[in-house]
N, C-alpha and C positions, 0 to 999 in steps of 0.2 A: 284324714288320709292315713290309712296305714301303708308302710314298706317293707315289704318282703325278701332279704337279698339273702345268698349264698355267698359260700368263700370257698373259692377253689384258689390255684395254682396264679392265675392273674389279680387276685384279692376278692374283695367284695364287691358282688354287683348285684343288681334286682332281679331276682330269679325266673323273670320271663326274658333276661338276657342269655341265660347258661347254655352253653350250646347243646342241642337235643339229640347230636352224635354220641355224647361222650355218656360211662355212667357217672353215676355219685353213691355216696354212702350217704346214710343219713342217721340219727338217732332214733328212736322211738317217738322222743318229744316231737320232734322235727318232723318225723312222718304225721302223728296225729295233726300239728296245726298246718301243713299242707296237704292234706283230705281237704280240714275245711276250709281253708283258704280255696282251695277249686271248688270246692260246694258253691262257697260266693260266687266265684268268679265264674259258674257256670260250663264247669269240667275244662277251665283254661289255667295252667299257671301263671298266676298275676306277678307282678313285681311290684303292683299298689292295688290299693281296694280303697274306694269311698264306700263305707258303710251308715246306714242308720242305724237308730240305737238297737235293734231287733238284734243286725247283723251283729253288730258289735259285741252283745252280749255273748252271743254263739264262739265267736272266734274270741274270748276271753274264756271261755270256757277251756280252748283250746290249750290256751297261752298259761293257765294254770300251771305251777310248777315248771316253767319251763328254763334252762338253767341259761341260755345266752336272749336275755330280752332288753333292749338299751330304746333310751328316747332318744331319736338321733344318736350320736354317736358319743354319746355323755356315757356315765356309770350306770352299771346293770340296775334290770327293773325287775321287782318281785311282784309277780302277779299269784293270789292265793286263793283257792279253792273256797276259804274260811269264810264264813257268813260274815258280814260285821253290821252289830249293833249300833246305831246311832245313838248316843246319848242324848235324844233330845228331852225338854221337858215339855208338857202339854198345859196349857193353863185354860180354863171355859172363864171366858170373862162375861160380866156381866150382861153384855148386849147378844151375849147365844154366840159371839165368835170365838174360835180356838186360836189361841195366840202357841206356836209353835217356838222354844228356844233352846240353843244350844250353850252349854256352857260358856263361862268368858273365856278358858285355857282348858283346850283337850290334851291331855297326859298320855306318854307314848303308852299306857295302859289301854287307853279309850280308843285310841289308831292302829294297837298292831294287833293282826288279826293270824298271824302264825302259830 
């Protein structure tokens, strides 16, 4: 479940609350990940989306670079454009299986992708 809210004058609410009299200003960022958030939602502004992984991908796309992004209401979340490389190792064992592993400790070299 993703939540989608704005903040105006009353605080923060889910942005199929905001009332549809008034205007609003928005960022750039903001603009692009509300296109696609109505893409999902089917040309409605949501205040939540259940996505699957398809949509999910789509609207991280969005969410790249975007400068106010929190899980709940915790510390801001960096979402990054940047491919990242898994370190995994690949081993062909004996019996024709690939045995897939990841290191024992991935080093903030190996996780950050900015």
């Amino acid at each position: 479940m993703v939540t989608l809210e704005g903040r105006w004058s009353r605080g923060r609410v889910p942005l199929s609350a905001l009332p549809m009299n008034q205007s609003f200003s928005m960022s750039p960022e903001d603009a692009r990940l509300l296109d696609k958030a109505e893409e999902l939602a089917g040309n409605e502004t949501p205040g939540g989306l259940m996505l699957n992984l398809g949509e999910l991908t789509q609207l991280l796309d969005a969410l790249a670079g975007h400068p106010r992004l929190t899980l709940g209401r915790n510390p801001p979340l960096v979402v990054s454009a940047a491919a990242w490389r898994v370190p995994v190792e690949a081993t062909l064992e004996t019996s024709g299986e690939i045995r897939l592993n990841l290191p024992a400790k991935l080093s903030a070299a190996d996780t950050d992708c900015r």
